[in-house]
C-alpha positions, 0 to 999 in steps of 0.5 A: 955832762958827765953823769957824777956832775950831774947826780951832785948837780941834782942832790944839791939842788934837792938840798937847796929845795928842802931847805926852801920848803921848811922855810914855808911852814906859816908862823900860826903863833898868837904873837906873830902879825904880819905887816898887813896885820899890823895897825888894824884894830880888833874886838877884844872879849875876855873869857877863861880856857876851859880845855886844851890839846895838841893838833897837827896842823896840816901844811898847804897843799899846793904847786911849789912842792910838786914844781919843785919835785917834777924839775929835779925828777925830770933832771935826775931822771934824765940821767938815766940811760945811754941814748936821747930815747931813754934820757926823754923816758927818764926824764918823764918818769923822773918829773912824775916821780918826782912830783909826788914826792915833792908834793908829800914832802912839802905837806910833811916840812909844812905841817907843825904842831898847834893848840886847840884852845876852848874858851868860855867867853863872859858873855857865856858863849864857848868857842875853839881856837887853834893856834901855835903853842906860843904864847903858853897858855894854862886851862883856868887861865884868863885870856882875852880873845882878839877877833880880827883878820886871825882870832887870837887867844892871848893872856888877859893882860894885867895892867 
């Protein structure tokens, strides 16, 4: 094949994963359920935030990325060279490589911004939550804390 193919073959397939990646990031939002989440019921306690502050949330470490990473090194890599030696030690330098970056890039597209929340419940227990940023939620403000499969801080409803 020729080797110009072959580097946009790959450029677009590193594209396609990126993309892939991003669209991993796990919704943590208190108003996000899932459809096995959907229809359970939870024990609701009411409380006040008493502090808040920013997190980073740190994306799941796991294979998809590195797998990803590794076949597109060992393609890219493969490139390299003139003879069937030389394209099998890119090949394995490349999927190495590749790999590494896969996995740190996965962590980085993965990760994203949370809320710690500290809640002084009526019963006069504190607890912490970290959830996304969404809904906004304002120290002082009163909230109901839902425990189910997620613990989730959401405003005290008004009804």
């Amino acid at each position: 094949m020729n080797p110009f193919v072959r580097v946009m073959i790959v450029n677009l397939l590193s594209v396609t994963v990126l993309i892939s990646l991003s669209a991993c990031t796990p919704n943590i939002n208190a108003d996000h359920y899932t459809v096995s989440q959907a229809g359970q019921a939870s024990r609701v306690e009411t409380g006040t935030i008493v502090s808040k502050q920013l997190v980073q949330v740190s994306g799941d470490d796991n294979l998809v990325g590195t797998a990803a990473g590794a076949g597109l090194g060992a393609v890219a890599g493969s490139t390299i060279g003139g003879g069937t030696r030389s394209n099998v030690a890119g090949a394995i330098g490349g999927a190495i490589v590749g790999g590494l970056l896969g996995r740190e890039v996965q962590k980085h597209v993965t990760s994203q911004t949370g809320v710690e929340y500290i809640v002084k419940l009526t019963n006069g227990q504190t607890i912490s939550v970290v959830q996304g940023q969404s809904p906004t939620l304002y120290v002082g403000q009163k909230v109901q804390v839902l425990f189910g499969s997620k613990v989730r801080v959401v405003p005290a409803s008004t009804f």
